[in-house]
PLY file of the C-alpha trace (Angstrom):
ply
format ascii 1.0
element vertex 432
property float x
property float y
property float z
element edge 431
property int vertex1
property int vertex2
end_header
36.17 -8.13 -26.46
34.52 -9.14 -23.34
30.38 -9.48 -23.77
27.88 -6.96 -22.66
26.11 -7.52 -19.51
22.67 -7.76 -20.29
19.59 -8.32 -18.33
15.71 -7.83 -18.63
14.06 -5.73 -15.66
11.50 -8.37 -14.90
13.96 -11.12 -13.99
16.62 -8.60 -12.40
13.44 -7.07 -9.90
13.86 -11.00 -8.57
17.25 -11.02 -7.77
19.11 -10.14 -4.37
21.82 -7.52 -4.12
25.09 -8.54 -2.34
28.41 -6.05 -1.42
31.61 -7.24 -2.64
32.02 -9.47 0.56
28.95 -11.27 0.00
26.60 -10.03 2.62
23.59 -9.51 1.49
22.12 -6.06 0.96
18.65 -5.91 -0.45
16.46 -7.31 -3.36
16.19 -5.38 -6.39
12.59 -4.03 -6.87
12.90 -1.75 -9.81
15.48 0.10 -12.30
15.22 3.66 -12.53
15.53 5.32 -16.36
16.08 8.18 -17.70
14.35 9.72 -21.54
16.42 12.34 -23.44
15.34 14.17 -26.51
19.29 13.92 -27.44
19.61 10.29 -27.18
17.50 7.69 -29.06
17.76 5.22 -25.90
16.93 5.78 -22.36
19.40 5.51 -19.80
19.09 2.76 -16.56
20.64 5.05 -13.82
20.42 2.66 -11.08
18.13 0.35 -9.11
15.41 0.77 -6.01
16.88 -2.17 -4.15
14.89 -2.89 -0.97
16.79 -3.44 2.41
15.95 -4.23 5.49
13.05 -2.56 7.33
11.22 -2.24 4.43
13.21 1.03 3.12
13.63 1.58 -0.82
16.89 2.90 -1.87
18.98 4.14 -4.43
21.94 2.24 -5.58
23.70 3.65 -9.27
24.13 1.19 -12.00
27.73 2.61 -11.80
27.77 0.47 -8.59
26.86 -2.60 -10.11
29.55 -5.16 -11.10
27.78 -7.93 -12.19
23.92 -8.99 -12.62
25.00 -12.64 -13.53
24.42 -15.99 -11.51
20.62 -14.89 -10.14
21.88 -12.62 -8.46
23.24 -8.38 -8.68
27.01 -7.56 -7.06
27.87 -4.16 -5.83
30.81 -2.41 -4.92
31.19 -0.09 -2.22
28.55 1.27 0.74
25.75 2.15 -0.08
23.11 5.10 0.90
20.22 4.31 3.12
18.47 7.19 2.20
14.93 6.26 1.18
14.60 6.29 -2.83
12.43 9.64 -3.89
11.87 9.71 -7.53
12.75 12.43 -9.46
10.57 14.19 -12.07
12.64 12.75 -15.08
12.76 9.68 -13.55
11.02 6.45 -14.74
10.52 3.17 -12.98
10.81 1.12 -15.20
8.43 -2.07 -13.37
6.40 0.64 -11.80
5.78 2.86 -14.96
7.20 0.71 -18.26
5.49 -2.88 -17.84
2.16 -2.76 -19.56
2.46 0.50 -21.89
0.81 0.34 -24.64
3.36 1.05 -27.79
3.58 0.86 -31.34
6.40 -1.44 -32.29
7.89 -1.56 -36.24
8.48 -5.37 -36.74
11.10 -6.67 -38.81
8.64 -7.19 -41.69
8.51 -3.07 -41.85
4.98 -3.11 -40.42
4.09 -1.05 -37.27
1.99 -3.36 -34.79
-0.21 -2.28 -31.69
1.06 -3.93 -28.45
1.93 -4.07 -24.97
5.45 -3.68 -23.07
5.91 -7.01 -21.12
9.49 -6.34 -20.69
12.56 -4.10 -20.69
16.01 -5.18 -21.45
19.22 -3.48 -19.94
22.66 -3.14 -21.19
26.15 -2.40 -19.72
27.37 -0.14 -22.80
31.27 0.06 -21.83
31.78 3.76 -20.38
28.56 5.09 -21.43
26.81 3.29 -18.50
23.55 1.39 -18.63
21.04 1.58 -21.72
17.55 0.16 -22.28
18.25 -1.81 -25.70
15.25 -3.87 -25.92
11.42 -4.52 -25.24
9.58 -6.92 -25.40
6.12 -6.47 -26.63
3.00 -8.35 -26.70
1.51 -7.74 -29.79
-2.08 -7.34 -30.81
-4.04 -6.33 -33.67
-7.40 -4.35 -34.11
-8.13 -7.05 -37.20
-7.38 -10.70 -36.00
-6.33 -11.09 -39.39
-3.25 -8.24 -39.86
-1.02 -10.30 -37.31
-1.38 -13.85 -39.92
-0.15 -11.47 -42.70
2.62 -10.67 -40.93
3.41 -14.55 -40.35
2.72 -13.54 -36.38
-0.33 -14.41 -33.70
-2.27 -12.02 -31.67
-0.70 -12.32 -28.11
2.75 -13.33 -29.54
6.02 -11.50 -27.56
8.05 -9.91 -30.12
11.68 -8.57 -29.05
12.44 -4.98 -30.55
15.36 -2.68 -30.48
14.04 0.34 -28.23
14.56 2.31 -31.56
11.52 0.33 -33.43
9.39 1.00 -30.03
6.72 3.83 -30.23
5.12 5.59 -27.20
7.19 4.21 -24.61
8.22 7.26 -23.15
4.71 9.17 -22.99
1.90 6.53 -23.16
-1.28 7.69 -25.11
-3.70 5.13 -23.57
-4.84 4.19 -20.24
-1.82 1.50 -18.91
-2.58 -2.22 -16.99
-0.93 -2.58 -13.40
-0.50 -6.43 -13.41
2.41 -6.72 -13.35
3.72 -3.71 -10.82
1.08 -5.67 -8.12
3.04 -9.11 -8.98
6.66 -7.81 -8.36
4.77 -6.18 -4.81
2.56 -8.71 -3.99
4.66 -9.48 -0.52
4.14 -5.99 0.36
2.22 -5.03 3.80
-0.09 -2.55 2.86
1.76 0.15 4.42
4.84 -0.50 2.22
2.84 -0.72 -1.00
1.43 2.62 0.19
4.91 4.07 -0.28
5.66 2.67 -3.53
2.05 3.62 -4.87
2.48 7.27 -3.40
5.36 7.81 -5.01
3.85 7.28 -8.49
2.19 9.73 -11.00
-1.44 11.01 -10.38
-2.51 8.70 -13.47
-0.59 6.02 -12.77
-2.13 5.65 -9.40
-5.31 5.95 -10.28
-4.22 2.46 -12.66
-2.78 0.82 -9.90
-5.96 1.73 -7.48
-8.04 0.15 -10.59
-6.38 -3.10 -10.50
-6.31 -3.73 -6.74
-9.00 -5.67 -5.28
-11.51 -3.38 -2.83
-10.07 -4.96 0.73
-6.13 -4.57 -0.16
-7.27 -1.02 -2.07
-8.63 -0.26 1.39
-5.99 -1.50 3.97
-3.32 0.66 1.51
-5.79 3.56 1.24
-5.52 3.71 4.97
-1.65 4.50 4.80
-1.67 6.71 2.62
-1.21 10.93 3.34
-4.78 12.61 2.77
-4.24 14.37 -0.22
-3.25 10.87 -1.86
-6.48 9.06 -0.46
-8.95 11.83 -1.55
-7.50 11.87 -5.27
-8.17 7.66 -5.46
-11.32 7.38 -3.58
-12.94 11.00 -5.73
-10.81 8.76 -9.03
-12.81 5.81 -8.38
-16.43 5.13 -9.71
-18.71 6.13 -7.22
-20.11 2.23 -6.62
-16.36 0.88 -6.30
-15.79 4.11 -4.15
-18.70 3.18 -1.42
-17.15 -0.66 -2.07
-14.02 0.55 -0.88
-15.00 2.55 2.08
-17.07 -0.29 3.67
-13.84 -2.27 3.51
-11.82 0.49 5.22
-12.02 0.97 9.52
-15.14 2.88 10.10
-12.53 5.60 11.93
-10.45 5.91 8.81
-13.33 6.01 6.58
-15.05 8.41 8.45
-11.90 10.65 8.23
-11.96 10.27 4.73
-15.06 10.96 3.92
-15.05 14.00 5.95
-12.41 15.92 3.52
-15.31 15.25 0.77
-17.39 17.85 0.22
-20.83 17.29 1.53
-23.15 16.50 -1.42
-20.29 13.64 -2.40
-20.61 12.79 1.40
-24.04 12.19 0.34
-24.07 10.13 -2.44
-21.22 7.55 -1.14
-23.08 6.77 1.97
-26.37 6.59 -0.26
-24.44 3.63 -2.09
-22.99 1.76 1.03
-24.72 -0.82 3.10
-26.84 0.90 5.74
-25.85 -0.25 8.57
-21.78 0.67 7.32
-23.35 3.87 6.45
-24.95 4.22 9.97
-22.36 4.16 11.51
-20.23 6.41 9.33
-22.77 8.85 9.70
-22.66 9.07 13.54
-18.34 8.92 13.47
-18.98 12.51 11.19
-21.05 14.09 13.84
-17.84 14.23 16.22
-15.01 16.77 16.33
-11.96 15.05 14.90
-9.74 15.65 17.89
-12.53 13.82 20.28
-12.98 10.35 21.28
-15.71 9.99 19.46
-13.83 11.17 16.31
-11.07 8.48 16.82
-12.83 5.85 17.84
-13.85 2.55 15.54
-17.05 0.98 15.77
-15.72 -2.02 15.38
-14.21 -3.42 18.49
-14.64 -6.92 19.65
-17.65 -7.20 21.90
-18.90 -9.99 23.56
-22.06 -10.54 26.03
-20.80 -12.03 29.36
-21.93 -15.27 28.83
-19.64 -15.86 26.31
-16.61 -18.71 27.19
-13.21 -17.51 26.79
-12.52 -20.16 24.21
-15.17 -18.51 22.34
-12.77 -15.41 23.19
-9.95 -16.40 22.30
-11.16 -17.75 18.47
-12.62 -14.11 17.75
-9.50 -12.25 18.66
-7.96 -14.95 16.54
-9.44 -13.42 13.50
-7.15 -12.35 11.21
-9.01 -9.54 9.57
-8.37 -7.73 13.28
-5.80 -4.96 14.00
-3.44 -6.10 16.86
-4.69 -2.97 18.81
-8.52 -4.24 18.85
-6.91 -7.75 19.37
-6.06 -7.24 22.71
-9.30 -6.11 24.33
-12.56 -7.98 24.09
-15.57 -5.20 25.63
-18.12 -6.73 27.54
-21.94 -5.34 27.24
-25.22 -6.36 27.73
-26.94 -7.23 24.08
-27.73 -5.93 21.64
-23.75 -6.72 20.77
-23.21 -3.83 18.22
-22.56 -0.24 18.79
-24.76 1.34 20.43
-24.88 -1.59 23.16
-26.75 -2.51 25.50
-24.75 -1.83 29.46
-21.30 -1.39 29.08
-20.14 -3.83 31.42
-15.97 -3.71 31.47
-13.30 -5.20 29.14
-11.06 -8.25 29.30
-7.19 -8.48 28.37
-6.35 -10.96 25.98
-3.56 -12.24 28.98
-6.10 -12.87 31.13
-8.17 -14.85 28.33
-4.47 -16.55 27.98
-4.42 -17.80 32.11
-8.08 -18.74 32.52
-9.80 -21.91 31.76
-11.55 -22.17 28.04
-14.80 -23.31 29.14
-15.37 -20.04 32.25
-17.67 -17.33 30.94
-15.85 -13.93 30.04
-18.36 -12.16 33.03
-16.09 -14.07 35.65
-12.38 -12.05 34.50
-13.90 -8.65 33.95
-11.72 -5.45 34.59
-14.03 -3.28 36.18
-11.02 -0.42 37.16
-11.02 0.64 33.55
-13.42 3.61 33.64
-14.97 4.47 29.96
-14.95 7.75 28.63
-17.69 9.66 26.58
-17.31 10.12 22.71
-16.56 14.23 23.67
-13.44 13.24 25.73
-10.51 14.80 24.08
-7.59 13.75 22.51
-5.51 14.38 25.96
-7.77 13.12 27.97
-7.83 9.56 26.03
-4.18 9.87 26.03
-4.10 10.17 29.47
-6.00 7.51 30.34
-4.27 5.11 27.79
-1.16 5.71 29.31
-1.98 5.84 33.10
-3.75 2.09 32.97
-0.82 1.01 30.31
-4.11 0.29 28.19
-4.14 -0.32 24.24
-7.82 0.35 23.88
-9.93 2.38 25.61
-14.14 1.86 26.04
-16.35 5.06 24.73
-20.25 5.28 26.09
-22.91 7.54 25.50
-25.11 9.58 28.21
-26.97 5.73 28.79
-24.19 3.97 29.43
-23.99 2.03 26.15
-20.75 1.30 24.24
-20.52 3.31 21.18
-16.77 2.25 20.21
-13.35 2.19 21.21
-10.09 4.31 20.93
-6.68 2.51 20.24
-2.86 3.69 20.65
-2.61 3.38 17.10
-5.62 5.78 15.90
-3.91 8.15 18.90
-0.84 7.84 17.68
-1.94 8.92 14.17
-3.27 12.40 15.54
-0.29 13.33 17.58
2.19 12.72 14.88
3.23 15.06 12.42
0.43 14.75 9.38
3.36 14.31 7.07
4.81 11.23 9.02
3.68 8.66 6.95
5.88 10.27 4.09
8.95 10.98 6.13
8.78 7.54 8.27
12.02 6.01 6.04
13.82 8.76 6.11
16.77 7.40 7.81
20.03 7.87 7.02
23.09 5.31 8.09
25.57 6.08 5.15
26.55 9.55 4.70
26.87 9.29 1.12
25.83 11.34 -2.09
22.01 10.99 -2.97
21.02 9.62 -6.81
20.92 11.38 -9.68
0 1
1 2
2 3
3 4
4 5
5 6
6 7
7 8
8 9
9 10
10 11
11 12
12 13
13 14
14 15
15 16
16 17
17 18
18 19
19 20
20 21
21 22
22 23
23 24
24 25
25 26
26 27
27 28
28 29
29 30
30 31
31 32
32 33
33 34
34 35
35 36
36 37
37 38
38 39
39 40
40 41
41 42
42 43
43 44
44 45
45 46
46 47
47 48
48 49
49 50
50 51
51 52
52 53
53 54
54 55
55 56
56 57
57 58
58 59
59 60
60 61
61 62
62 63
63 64
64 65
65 66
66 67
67 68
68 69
69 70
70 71
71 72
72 73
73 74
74 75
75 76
76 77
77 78
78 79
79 80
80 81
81 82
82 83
83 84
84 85
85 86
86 87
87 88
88 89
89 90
90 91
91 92
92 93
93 94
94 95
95 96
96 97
97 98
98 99
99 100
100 101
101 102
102 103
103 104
104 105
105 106
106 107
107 108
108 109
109 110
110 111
111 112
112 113
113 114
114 115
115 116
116 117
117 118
118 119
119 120
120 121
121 122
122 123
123 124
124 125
125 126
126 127
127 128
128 129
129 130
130 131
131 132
132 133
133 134
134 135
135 136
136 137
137 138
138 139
139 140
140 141
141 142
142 143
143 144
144 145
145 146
146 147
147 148
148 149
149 150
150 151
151 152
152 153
153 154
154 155
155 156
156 157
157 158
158 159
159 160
160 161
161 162
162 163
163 164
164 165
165 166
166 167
167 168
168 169
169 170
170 171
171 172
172 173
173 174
174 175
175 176
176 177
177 178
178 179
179 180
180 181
181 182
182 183
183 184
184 185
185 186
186 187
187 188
188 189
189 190
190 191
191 192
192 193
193 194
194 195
195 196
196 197
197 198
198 199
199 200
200 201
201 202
202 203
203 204
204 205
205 206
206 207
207 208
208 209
209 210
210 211
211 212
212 213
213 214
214 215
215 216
216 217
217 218
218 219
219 220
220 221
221 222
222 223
223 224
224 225
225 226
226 227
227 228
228 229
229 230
230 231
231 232
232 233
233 234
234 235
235 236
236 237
237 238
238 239
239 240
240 241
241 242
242 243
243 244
244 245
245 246
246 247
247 248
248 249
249 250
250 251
251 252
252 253
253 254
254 255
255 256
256 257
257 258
258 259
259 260
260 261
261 262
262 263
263 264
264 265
265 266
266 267
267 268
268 269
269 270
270 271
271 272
272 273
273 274
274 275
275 276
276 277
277 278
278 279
279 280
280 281
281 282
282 283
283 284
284 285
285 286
286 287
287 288
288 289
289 290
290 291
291 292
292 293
293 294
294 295
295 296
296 297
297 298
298 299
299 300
300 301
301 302
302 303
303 304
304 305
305 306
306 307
307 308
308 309
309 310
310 311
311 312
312 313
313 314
314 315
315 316
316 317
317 318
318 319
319 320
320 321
321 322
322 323
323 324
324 325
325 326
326 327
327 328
328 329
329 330
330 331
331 332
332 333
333 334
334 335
335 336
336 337
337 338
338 339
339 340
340 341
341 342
342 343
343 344
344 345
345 346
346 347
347 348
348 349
349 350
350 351
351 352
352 353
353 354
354 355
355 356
356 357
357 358
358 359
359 360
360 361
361 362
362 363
363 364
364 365
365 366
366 367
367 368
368 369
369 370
370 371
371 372
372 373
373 374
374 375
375 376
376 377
377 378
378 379
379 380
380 381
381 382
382 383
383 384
384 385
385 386
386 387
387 388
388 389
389 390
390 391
391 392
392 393
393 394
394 395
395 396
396 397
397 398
398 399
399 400
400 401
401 402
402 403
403 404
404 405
405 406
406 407
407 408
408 409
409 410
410 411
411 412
412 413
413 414
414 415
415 416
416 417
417 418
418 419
419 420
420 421
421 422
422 423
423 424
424 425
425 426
426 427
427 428
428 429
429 430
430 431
């Protein structure tokens, strides 16, 4: 009798998936299971392997011929359709690692722990099982674990029959080790993973992000998903978080807040963040004022273009606000003294380092007030080919700029962000 194929999810969301001609398909990020009231072990379905572009999909365990040799073989095409999780679905990286669980030891004696791992196994025609997990024990006396001949922290393998609370966790649950297996993720992709989890457990993942990467994948999120974080979120970390965000996104945030909560956010931000957020919320959405950031890159015109050239460097920068550097008499920040014209980051390419930035102005761009509208700075974006576009007041002082990207985000649908990977290349049968 031939031996089970076994593996544990941790080390199989590592591995690359490869067709039967060795062409490599994706990398395994998770294993989907199923709980059953009839069955005393959970089923592993299949796997979200990730292909290229970025796109999670589904591929059944009854499509897997071997997870042996570091790395998973499949058998036959395979459907691009991005992965949606069903509603008795589990992930098991996503949703398993870090449970907290009871586990009976093989002393008899049921222990407190955590799930560190799940274990898979081919079980002839009955497909895929979870067999094992493997806890990290702990104790609420340091001295129960030494009876037991065991140490606080110790991993203890159990059958998934000895395992307590795995299916519907009764405490709050770590994130760890979800951010390690997605911790090459741009922030837009982790968005996707993170809105496709439970309300709770997003609210644990949001809790173990630091504020700047909470922020950058708080920005690609759908509304509904960034108002239940930010209003989840302790009202200092909250504030923390929206002074890391673009003052156009935070601003847009903040304004589906009702206004007392408005209120006491901005009360708890720096006030020179919360300045500015509070003059974005005076504009109409659909205006230039409502789009624009106040954070463009602005320069006085004495300024050398090697001096430039090392701000737009900055890697902290969108590629959008990378491109244009706006010249202004000082003060420097929003509102600014004269508008004076911007500079293209090709030009700052072809000039010498040491000429001032006054020298290569573009004086044809004309600026437009923060009451423009959304055509209008469309317009004007794509008449001068520009990817940023000045906004003054009545005084002639820059107050911020629009880019493509924050216009493209208004004139696309406002569910785009959740149907951006839907993209089918394989007319196959979906999961499940």
């Amino acid at each position: 009798m031939s031996t089970p194929t076994r593996a544990f999810v941790g080390r199989l969301s590592e591995l690359d998936v490869f067709d039967p001609l060795g062409d490599k398909v994706g990398r395994v990020r998770d294993v989907v299971v199923t709980f059953s009231v009839a069955r005393t072990r959970p089923r592993a379905i299949g796997l979200v392997v990730e292909v290229p572009g970025r796109r999670r999909v589904f591929v059944p365990m009854t499509r897997v011929t071997s997870v042996e040799g570091g790395q998973v073989i499949t058998t036959g095409l395979v459907n691009m359709r991005r992965f949606e999780q069903r509603g008795n679905e589990t992930l098991a990286v996503a949703e398993l690692l870090e449970r907290p669980v009871q586990v009976r030891t093989d002393t008899g004696d049921v222990v407190p722990g955590t799930v560190t791992d799940i274990g898979i196994e081919q079980l002839g025609a009955r497909g895929w099982g979870v067999t094992r997990v493997a806890v990290r024990l702990a104790a609420s006396r340091p001295s129960r674990l030494g009876r037991l001949g065991r140490r606080r922290g110790e991993t203890y393998v159990a059958a998934v029959e000895d395992v307590r609370g795995l299916r519907d966790p009764s405490e709050a649950q770590g994130a760890t080790k979800l951010l390690e297996a997605y911790e090459d993720l741009k922030p837009a992709d982790l968005a996707e993973v993170i809105h496709d989890l439970s309300p709770q457990r997003r609210a644990e993942v949001a809790a173990a992000l630091a504020d700047e990467r909470l922020a950058d994948v708080i920005e690609e999120l759908p509304g509904d998903d960034q108002v239940e974080i930010l209003v989840g979120l302790a009202v200092s970390r909250a504030a923390d978080v929206l002074e890391a965000m673009e003052p156009d996104d935070a601003a847009d945030l903040l304004s589906e807040l009702p206004p007392e909560r408005q209120e006491e956010l901005l009360q708890r931000m720096q006030p020179d963040d919360a300045a500015d957020l509070r003059r974005l919320l005076t504009y109409e959405d659909d205006t230039a004022g409502g789009l624009m950031t106040t954070e463009p890159v602005i320069l006085g015109p004495e300024a050398s273009i090697a001096e430039a050239l090392a701000v737009v460097r900055r890697k902290e920068l969108s590629t959008a606000l990378a491109c244009s550097v706006f010249v202004c008499r000082p003060p420097l920040e929003p509102p600014t003294g004269r508008f004076l014209g911007v500079v293209h980051i090709q030009r700052l390419l072809r000039e010498p380092p040491h000429n001032p930035v006054g020298g290569i102005i573009d004086k044809d761009v004309e600026p437009l007030p923060p009451t423009a509208t959304l055509g209008e700075v469309t317009r004007m974006l794509a008449t001068y080919d520009l990817v940023g576009m000045p906004i003054v007041d009545e005084d002639g002082s820059l107050v911020g700029a629009v880019t493509v990207d924050d216009v493209l985000d208004h004139i696309l649908p406002d569910d785009w962000r959740e149907e951006r990977h839907d993209v089918v290349t394989h007319p196959e049968v979906g999961h499940g």
